[in-house]
Each structure stands twice: as structure tokens, then as C-alpha cells.
ROVOPA-518613 format. One record per residue (C-alpha): x, y, z; residue in one letter. Coordinates in steps of 0.05 Angstrom, whole numbers, padded with zeros to 5 digits, always signed. Layout:
N
XYZA...
***
This chain:
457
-03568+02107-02069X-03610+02040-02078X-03569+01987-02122X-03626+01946-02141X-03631+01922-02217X-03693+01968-02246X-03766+01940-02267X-03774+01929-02339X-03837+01931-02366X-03861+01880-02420X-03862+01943-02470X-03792+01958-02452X-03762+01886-02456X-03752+01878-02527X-03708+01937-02538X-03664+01922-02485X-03648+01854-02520X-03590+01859-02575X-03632+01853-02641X-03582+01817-02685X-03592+01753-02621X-03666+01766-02628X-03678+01751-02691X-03633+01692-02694X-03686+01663-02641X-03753+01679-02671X-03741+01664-02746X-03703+01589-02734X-03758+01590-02675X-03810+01602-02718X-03790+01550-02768X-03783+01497-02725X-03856+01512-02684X-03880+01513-02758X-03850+01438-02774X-03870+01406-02706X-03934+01443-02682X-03975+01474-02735X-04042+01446-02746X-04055+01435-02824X-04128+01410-02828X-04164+01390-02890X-04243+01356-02895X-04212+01286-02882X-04140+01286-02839X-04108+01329-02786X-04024+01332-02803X-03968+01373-02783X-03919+01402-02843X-03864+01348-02819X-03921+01298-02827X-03940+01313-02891X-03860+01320-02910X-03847+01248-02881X-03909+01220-02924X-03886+01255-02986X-03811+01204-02986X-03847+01152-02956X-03889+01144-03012X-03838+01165-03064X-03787+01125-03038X-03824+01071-03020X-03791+01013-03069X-03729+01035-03048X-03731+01032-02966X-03731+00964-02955X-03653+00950-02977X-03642+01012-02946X-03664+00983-02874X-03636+00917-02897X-03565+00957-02905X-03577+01002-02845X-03581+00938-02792X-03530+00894-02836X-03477+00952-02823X-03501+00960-02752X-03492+00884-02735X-03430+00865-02766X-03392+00928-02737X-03421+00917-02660X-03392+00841-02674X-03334+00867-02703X-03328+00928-02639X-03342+00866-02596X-03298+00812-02619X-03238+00846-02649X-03240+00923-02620X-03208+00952-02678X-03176+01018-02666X-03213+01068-02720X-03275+01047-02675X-03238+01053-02611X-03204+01118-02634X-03265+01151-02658X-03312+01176-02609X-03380+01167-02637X-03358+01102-02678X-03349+01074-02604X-03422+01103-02579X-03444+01077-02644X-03416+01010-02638X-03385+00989-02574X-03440+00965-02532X-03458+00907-02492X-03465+00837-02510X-03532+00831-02489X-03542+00887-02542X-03490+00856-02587X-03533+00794-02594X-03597+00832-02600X-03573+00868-02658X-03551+00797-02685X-03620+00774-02678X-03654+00830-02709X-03596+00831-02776X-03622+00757-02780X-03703+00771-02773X-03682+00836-02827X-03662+00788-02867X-03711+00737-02862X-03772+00790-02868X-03744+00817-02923X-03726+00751-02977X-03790+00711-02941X-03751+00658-02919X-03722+00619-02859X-03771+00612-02803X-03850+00624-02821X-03867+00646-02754X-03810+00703-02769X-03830+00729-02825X-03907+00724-02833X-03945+00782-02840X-03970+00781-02774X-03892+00796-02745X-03833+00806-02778X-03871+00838-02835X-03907+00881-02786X-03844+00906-02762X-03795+00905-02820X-03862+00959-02859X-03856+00994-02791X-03776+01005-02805X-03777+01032-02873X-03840+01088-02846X-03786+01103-02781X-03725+01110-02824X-03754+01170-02861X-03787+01199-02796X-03713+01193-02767X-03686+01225-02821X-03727+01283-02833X-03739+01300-02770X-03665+01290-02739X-03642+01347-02789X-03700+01383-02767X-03704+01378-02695X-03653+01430-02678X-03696+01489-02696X-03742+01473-02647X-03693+01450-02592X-03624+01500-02605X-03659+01564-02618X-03690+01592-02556X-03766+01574-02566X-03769+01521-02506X-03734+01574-02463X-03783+01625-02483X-03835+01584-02477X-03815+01555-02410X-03793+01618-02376X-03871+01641-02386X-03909+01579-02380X-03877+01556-02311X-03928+01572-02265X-03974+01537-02303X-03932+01466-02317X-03894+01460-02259X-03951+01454-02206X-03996+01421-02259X-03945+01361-02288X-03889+01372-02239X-03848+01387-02300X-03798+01444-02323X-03840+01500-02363X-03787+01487-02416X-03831+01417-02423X-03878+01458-02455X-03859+01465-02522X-03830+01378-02518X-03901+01367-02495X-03936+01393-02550X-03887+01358-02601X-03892+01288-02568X-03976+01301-02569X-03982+01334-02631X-03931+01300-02671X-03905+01226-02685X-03897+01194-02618X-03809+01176-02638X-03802+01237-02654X-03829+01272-02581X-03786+01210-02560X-03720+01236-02597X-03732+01308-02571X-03738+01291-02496X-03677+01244-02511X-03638+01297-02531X-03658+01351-02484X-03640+01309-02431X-03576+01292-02464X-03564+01372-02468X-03575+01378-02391X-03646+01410-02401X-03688+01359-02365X-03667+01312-02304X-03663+01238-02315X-03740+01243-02278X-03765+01301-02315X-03741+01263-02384X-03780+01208-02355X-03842+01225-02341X-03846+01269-02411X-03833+01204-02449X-03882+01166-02415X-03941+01211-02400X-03943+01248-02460X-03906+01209-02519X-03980+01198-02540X-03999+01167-02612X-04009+01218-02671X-04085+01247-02686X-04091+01222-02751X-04067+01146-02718X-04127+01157-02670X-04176+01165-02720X-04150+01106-02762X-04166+01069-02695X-04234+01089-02690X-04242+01079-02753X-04216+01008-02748X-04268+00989-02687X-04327+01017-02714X-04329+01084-02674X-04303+01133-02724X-04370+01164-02726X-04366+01184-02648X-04298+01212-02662X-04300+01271-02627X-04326+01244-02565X-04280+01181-02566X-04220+01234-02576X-04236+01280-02522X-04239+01219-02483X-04166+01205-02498X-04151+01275-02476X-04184+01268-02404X-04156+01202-02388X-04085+01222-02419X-04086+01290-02369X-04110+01261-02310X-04055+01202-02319X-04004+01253-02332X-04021+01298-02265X-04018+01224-02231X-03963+01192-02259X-03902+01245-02246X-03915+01242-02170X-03912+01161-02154X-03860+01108-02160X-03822+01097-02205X-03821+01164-02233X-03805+01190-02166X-03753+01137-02156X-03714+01158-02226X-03650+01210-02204X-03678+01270-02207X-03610+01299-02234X-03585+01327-02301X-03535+01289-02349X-03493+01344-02363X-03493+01418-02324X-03533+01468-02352X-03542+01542-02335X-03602+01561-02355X-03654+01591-02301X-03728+01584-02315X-03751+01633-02250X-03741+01704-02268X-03700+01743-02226X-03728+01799-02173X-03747+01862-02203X-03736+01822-02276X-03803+01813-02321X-03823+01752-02334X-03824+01775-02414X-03748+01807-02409X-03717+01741-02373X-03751+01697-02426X-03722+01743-02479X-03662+01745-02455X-03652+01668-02441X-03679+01652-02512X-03630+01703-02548X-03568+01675-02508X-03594+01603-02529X-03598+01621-02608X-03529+01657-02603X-03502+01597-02579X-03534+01551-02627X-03471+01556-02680X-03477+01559-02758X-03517+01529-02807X-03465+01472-02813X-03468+01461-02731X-03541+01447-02740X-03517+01392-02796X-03472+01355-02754X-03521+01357-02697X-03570+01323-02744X-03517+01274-02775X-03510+01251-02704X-03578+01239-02687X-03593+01206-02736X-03538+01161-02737X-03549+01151-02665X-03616+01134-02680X-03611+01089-02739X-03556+01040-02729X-03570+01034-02658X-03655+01028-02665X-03667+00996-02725X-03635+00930-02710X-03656+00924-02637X-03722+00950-02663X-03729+00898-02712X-03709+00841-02655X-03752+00854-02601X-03811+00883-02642X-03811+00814-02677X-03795+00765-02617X-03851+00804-02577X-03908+00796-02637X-03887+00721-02642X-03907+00719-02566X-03965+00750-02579X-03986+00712-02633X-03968+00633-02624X-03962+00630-02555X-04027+00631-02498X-03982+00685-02452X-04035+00740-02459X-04090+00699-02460X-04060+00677-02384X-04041+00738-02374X-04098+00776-02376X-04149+00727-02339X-04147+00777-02274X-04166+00836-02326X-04236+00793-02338X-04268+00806-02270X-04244+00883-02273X-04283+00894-02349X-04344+00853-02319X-04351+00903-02255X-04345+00958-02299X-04407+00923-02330X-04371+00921-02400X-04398+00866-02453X-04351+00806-02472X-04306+00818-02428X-04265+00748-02434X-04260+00777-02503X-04234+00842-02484X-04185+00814-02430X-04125+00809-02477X-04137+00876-02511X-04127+00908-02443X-04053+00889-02429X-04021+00867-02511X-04017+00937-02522X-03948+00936-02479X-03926+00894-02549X-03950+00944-02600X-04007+01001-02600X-04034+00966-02656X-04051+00901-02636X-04104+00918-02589X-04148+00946-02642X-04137+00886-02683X-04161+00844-02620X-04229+00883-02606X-04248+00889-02676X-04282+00824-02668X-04320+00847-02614X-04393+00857-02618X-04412+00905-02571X-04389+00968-02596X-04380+01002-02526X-04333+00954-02508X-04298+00973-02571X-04300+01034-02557X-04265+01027-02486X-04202+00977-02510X-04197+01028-02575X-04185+01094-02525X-04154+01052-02466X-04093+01022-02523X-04082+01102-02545X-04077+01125-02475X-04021+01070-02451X-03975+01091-02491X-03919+01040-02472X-03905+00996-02527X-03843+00964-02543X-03837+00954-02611X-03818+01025-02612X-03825+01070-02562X-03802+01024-02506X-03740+01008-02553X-03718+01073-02567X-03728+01100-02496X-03680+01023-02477X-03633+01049-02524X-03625+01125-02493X-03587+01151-02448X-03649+01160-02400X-03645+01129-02339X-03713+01089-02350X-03714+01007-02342X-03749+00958-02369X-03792+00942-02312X-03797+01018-02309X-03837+01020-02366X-03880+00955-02346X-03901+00986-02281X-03921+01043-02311X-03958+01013-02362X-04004+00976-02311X-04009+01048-02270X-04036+01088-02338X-04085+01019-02353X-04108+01024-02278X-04109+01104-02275X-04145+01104-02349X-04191+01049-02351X-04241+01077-02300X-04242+01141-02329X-04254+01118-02402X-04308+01061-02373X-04351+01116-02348X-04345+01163-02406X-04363+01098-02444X-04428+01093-02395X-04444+01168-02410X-04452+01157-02484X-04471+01088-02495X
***
């Protein structure tokens, strides 16, 4: 008598799965694909529900978030100096209080720095060079937009990450992700977030994935830096900004092809290759169905046994409380120090400008106009995704614009907040980490983008 499991068929599958577990994975499931991933487009913007839900307390609570940051990285700063000097026991006794708060003193005096910038942004005083509008005001407005992001989508996130959709999702898409991004089919689901969605937010999701043991530290990697990409709507406020909004869907699509082929690249070279490719904490879950399993039942079945184990209504609270508060006392002050330090660089010192003198005979072989100009453009975007933009704008020749405008969206790697927050995680990722592969996506993109420009122009 043969003891091999039987074949189910995909018709079969469902009603072999205990109903009560599957609808505690498609209706949290569904929510949370709703919030994160579905497209809501009107004649003039492209959003997401969280999106729109972010924007709606942004803009009502918008003369109340500065003292809220203000308080946020006050309480942050004088309890790490507190945790560092004194190492009172209600933070040594309690468990996230210490995570929280008991960090190093190169972090320590970071978080000093940025509770003095907070403060300096916020009453327009001290140090002009700190507070103009051209850096510590560009960061400090750039706080009170992330605190609400943070928020929202902390208490959120665990619909889309504790229900069983990135199981399901992974289970089915494997043998199209893995050979394609050398990435877990589980990714799929985090990929879509981190290029639909606001780029901290696909940040938080891979951070915590990784935390859960979903991802290795590699696999957490490469997500975060090959597809952590800027929102639509942020694109189009960039073309918009360089005088190319009208080629839009041209100079988007370009985006898309230099993104990919950057992301096929950048998972299989150093450093990404050099990160551990091993989990934080042990996890069970198997992507590869069994033999003589379908591929439909064994996703089924590892997304029900995920939702039962996602806990109550209140579990999903806590979870939340903690991210956030992992988030916001440990970001917004480190945020608000190296966002600020690395804009005053940019702005008031020649270190770009020296920089990016070997970028000037690269733009003029790829026959692009003004390229002393454009030098800068190319390599600032490491500071912030922004400033780019503001560089070329002065530009005359619009296909030059048009390069340094899709070449800034496709780096990515910016530290005034994405490089911070992924600093500030638990994934094994480095600073110079993030530099090197900063100049691999310019080098891997640039090309690509230069001849689309050619096509067009």
C-alpha cells in the first residue's frame, strides 16, 4: 500500500483548509493590500488609501506637528543622556525602554545634536546656517510629514505583514522572484509596498520582516536598496519641477527600466553578496511546496497558519505601539542631525562641486549638454532625493534635465531618510554599504537613462 501524501487539486485546496483560519487571512489580508497597494487615480494624482489617509492629518494637523516633533526628539535626547550617564533602573529594567534608549555614544551625541538643530529650526535662532530654509527647515517640514506617515502606517502595517498575504503571495510567485531578483517570493508583496507606496514605509516593512526572521540580513538588504523607490505622485512633482512633466509617461517608464535592470544587477555583486545571508531570529515557514502538494493548497495552508498566529485585535496594537515608538524616538532625532549637517555640506561648502569633477567627462561622452552643470546633480542625491532637482532646474537643455531628474529617482540612497532609518535598524547594512551602492545604481542607471534620453530628444 503506497504511503505517499495524495495530489490536491487547486479546486480541492480550499476545502481542505479550516475555514474559521481562512477567513482570518483573506479579510485582515484584504485590508491591508487595500491600505498599501490599491491604485486610487483621479485626472491629476496617482495615491494609495494610506496616502490619501496620511495627507488628510497632515493637513489637519498641520499647526500642531511641529511641538509635537519638538517633544518627540526633546524626550528622545534627554532620556539616551540620562540611559547613558546615569543608567537608571526603570530603563534598565524595562526591555524596550533599554532598545529605546540605551544606545551608543556615537548615537547618544547624534541625538544631542539633532534635539539642538530641533530646537534651533523650530524658534529660528542660534546658528543661521542651521536653521535657514535651505537645511534645518528642510528637514525639521520633512519631520512633521514622517511623524504622521509613522504613525498611521505603524498601526497599519500589521495587516499586511501578520496575516498571511506575503506567504500567499510568496508561496505562488517564487518561481518568478527568486531567479529574477534573487529574492524570497514572500518579497513580493514588500516589493510592491516599498514601489508603490512611501519609500519609509517599504523601509519599515522590510525592517520588520527581517526582524520577524522572514528575510536574511541580505535578502532585507537588497529589498531596501533596490526597490525602496520614491512614491509616483513624488515623481511627477519632479518632472514637473525640471520642465518635463509633459513627457511624463516616457520619463516614468524610464524610471521603471533603469530601476529593474539595477535591481536584477544589484542583488548578485558586492556588497549585497557580502551581507550574512542569515535570518535574525528562526523562522519555520517553507516557501517550496512539498511533493505531491499544490502550489495553491501549500500557500493556503502557510497563510491560514500565519493569520491564526497573528493574536487579537489588541496584539496588533501593541505591535504598532512598538513600531512606532521604535521609529519615532529613535529616527526623528538622528534624522533631524544628519539630514541637517549633510544639507549644510551641501550647501556652504565646495565638497560636491570637488566631488563630482570625474562625473563631468562621463555626462560629456554620453554627449549630454552642460555637463559641468550637471556634475553635482549626479552624486548630491546621496544627501537628499530632492536636491538634485533643485540643482538641474537651472539647466537649459531640457534633455539634460531630463537625465539628472530620472537618474536622482532611480538612486534611491539618500540619507536624510532612508539611509537613516535603514543606520538605525537592525539590518546588517553599513554606511559605506549604502555609498557603494549608491555609485553602483548611478553607474548601472546612468547609461540606460542617457540612451532613452537620446531616443526621445
Amino acid at each position: 500500500m503506497s504511503l505517499k501524501k495524495p495530489y490536491y487539486t487547486e479546486e480541492e485546496s480550499i476545502d481542505q483548509i479550516d475555514k474559521s483560519g481562512l477567513m482570518k487571512f483573506i479579510l485582515p489580508s484584504l485590508f491591508g493590500a487595500f491600505i498599501f497597494l490599491f491604485p486610487i487615480v483621479t485626472e491629476d494624482t496617482f495615491n494609495i488609501p494610506l496616502g490619501i489617509i496620511t495627507e488628510y492629518f497632515i493637513n489637519s494637523l498641520s499647526a500642531w506637528l511641529p511641538i509635537v516633533v519638538v517633544t518627540i526628539i526633546t524626550i528622545s535626547t534627554l532620556l539616551t543622556v540620562l540611559s547613558a550617564v546615569f543608567k537608571p533602573a526603570f530603563i534598565r529594567n524595562s526591555q524596550t525602554l533599554q532598545s529605546l534608549f540605551d544606545v551608543s555614544i556615537g548615537w547618544t551625541i547624534t541625538r544631542t545634536v539633532g534635539c539642538i538643530y530641533a530646537y534651533m529650526a523650530y524658534f529660528h535662532t542660534g546658528w543661521s546656517l542651521v536653521y535657514s530654509d535651505i537645511t534645518g527647515q528642510v528637514t525639521f517640514g520633512l519631520l512633521t510629514k514622517l511623524i504622521v506617515w509613522f504613525c498611521i502606517a505603524s498601526f497599519l502595517m500589521p495587516y499586511l505583514i501578520n496575516f498571511g498575504i506575503m506567504e500567499f503571495v510568496g508561496t505562488l510567485s517564487r518561481k518568478v522572484i527568486r531567479p529574477l531578483f534573487t529574492l524570497p517570493g514572500r518579497s513580493a508583496i514588500d516589493l510592491l509596498a516599498s514601489w508603490i507606496g512611501n519609500v519609509n514605509v517599504g523601509v519599515v516593512i522590510t525592517r520588520e520582516q527581517f526582524e520577524n526572521g522572514t528575510y536574511t540580513g541580505r535578502e532585507a538588504a537588497a529589498i531596501v536598496t533596490c526597490f525602496s523607490t520614491v512614491s509616483l505622485p513624488f515623481c511627477l512633482v519632479i518632472a514637473e519641477m525640471l520642465g518635463v512633466g509633459y513627457r511624463f509617461p516616457i520619463f516614468y517608464l524610464t524610471i521603471v527600466i533603469a530601476g529593474l535592470v539595477s535591481a536584477i544587477i544589484i542583488p548578485r555583486i558586492p556588497p549585497i553578496t557580502k551581507i550574512p545571508n542569515t535570518y535574525y531570529v528562526e523562522n519555520s515557514y517553507q516557501e517550496e511546496a512539498p511533493e505531491h502538494v499544490s502550489k495553491v493548497r501549500w500557500a493556503l495552508i502557510q497563510a491560514v497558519n500565519q493569520a491564526k498566529k497573528s493574536g487579537t485585535f489588541t496584539d496588533q496594537l501593541k505591535q504598532g505601539r512598538d513600531i512606532f515608538l521604535g521609529i519615532a524616538f529613535a529616527l526623528m532625532p538622528q534624522v533631524m542631525a544628519i539630514g541637517t549637517t549633510a544639507l549644510i555640506i551641501a550647501e556652504y561648502t565646495p565638497v560636491f562641486q570637488i566631488l563630482s569633477k570625474p562625473m563631468v567627462p562621463v555626462l560629456e561622452l554620453m554627449q549630454l549638454p552642460e555637463a559641468a552643470a550637471a556634475a553635482p546633480a549626479t552624486i548630491i542625491g546621496f544627501i537628499d532625493m530632492f536636491i538634485p532637482a533643485i540643482l538641474a532646474s537651472g539647466i537649459e537643455a531640457e534633455i539634460t534635465r531630463f537625465v539628472i531628474g530620472a537618474l536622482s529617482l532611480v538612486q534611491i540612497i539618500y540619507m536624510t531618510e532612508m539611509g537613516t532609518l535603514l543606520l538605525t535598524s537592525k539590518i546588517p547594512i553599513k554606511f559605506w554599504h549604502l555609498l557603494v551602492i549608491f555609485i553602483l545604481r548611478t553607474a548601472i542607471s546612468l547609461p540606460i537613462i542617457a540612451i532613452i534620453a537620446h531616443l526621445i530628444y
